[in-house]
Structures are given as C-alpha cells and as structure tokens.
N, C-alpha and C positions, 0 to 999 in steps of 0.2 A: 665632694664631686671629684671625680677622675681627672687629672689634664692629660690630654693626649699629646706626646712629643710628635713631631713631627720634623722634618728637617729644617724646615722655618723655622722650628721653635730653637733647636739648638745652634741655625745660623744666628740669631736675633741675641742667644744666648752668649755665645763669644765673641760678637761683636761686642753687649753692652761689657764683657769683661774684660775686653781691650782698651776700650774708652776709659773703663775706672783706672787701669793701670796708668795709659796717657793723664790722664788727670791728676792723678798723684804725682808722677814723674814729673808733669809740667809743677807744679805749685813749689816741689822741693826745689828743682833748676832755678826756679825766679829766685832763691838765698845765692847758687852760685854766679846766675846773671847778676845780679846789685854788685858783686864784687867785684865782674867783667867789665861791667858801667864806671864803676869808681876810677879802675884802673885804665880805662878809658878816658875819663877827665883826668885823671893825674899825669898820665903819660902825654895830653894834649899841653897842659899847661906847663910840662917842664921840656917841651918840645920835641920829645920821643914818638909823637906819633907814628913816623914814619918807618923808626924798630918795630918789625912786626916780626910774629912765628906765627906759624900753622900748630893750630891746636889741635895734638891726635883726636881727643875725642869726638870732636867737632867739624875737623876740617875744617875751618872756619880759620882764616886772619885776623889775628889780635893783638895789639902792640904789648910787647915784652912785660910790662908794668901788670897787665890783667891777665896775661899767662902765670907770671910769679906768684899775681895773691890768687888765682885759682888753683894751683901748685902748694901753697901754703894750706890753705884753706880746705885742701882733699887731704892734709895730714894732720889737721886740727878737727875733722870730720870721722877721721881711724880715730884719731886721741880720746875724743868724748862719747868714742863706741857710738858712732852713726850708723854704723851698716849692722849694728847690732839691733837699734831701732828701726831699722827698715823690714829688718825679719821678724822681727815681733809684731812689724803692723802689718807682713800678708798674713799671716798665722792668726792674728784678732780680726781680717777681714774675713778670711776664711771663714771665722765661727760666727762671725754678727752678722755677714752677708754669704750665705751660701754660693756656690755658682749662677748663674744668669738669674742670680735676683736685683742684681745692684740695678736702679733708677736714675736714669739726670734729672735732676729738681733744679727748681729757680734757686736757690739758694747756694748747691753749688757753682752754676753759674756767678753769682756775686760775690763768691770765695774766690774765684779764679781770677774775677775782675781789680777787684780790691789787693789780689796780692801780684795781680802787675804794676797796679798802680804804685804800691805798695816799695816795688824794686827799685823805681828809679827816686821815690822819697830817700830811702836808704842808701841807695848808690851815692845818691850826691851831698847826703849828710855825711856818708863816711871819707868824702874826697873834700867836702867843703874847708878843712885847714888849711890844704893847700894849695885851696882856690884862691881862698881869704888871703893868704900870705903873698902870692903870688899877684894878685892884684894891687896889696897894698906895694911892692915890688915895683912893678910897672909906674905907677905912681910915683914913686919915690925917684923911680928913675929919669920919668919927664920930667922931673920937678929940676936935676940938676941939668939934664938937656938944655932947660929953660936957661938956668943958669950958667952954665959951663958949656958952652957949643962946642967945644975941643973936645968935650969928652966924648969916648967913642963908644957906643951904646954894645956894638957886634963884639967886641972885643974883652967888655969887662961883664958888659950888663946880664947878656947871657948866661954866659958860666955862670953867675953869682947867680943868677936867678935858680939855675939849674941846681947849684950846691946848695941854696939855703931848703928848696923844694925838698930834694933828697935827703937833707937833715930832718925835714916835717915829716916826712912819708917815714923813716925810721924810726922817730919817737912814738906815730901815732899806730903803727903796723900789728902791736900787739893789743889794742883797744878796739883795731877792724876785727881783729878775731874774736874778741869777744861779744862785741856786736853779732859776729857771723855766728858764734856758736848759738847765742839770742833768737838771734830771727828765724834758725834754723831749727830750735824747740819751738816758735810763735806756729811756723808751716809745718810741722808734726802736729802740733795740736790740732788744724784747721783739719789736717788728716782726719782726723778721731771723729773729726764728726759728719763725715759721709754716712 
C-alpha cells in the first residue's frame, strides 16, 4: 500500500528526528553531568563553592572544580576518539533507522530514567574519597577542639582540610577519567539500542 506524504506527515517526521537527537544528546550529557556533580561535591567540601566560572557551553555557573574535570574530561573524550563514535552512531542510525521512522517506546523512556538516576550514583562515587576524607577531617578536628580549646579551627583546620582534599582530588583525578571514559562506552551502548 502507498503512504501518502502529506505535510503532517513530514512535520510529525522531523519532529520525531529531533527528539531522537535530543535523546541521544541527553543520555551522553548525563557521563558529563556525573562529572559536573562530582565536582560540585568536591569543590563544596573543600570550600570553593563560591569560585565559580561561567561555562561557554552552557552558560551555566559552576565552581571552578566541575569546570576543570569537565575541561579534562572533553580532552580524554578527543583521546579515546569520542567524537569518532558519535559519527559512526548517526551514520548506523541513518541505516537501522531511516528518516521519520524512529518511535518513542517505553523502554527508551526507562533508558533515559535509569541513566539520570544513574549520574548522580556515579557523581558521588567519583567525589565519595574526598567526601570520606573530609569528613573523617572534620572529626578529627572536633575531637581536638574538644581537647585543645586554644586551638584555632579558622586558621589551621581549614587550610589542612583544604590541602589534604586537594592532595585526594589529585591522586584520584586519573581513576575519574577512567570511570568517565567507562560510563561513557556504558551510554554509547544504551545508544545502540534505540
């Protein structure tokens, strides 16, 4: 049987090929948001929140800390030739999904759900050292408060807090990338199967 185009047909048609683009675009974004997140607990817990930049891509204010691993993270993204897999996956969408055939199914939906959910599990496992550290920190440092009332918490406790945080955030910062280049093959795969 004939399908008759009609202009409905090809608004309905680029609409759903907008949506698949937004859909893919969102699901990869959630690997660079986990790391925006991270960098957001880390820069909370070493007190930098308030160092913020204006991210180009975004326009969006983000403390210094989630700029930098989102900065690290788009040259560890060239490294493992990501933008290589981005063009190979419209080019296999092209051929598995013709133009305005792509569908939203419930399934996509629970792909999209699962990998927000997904960002902040990851976000706060990749910040959790320096959560962990920083806490036991704080701790440690009521504990001589308790003991030591002379001591002056603004003066030493901070810095220290701040140096040993930054010593965590540097040992662990090439293990976040590997995580990130991980999760960022996990949301390519979740691609593949629209």
């Amino acid at each position: 049987e004939e399908v008759e185009y009609t202009n409905a047909t090809y608004a309905v048609a680029v609409l759903m090929e907008l949506f698949f683009a937004f859909t893919a675009g969102l699901i990869l974004k959630f690997v660079f948001a986990a790391l925006q997140y991270a960098g957001e607990q880390i820069a909370f817990v070493m007190g930098f929140s308030m160092a913020t930049t204006i991210d180009p891509t975004t326009s969006v204010s983000m403390p210094i800390i989630s700029q930098f691993l989102n900065s690290l993270a788009l040259l560890i993204f060239l490294l493992f030739d990501g933008h290589h897999l981005i063009l190979l996956f419209m080019s296999a969408s092209l051929s598995a999904l013709p133009l305005g055939t792509f569908i939203f199914h419930d399934g996509l939906f629970y792909a999209i759900m699962e990998s927000m959910m997904h960002l902040f599990v990851v976000g706060f496992s990749m910040a959790f050292p320096i959560i962990a550290l920083s806490l036991l920190g704080d701790i440690v440092f009521g504990m001589i408060m308790k003991t030591m009332p002379a001591f002056n918490l603004l003066v030493i406790g901070f810095p220290a807090k701040i140096i040993v945080a930054f010593g965590v955030f540097v040992a662990i910062i090439g293990s976040m990338m590997i995580v990130f280049e991980k999760e960022f093959m996990l949301a390519y795969n979740i691609l593949e199967t629209f």
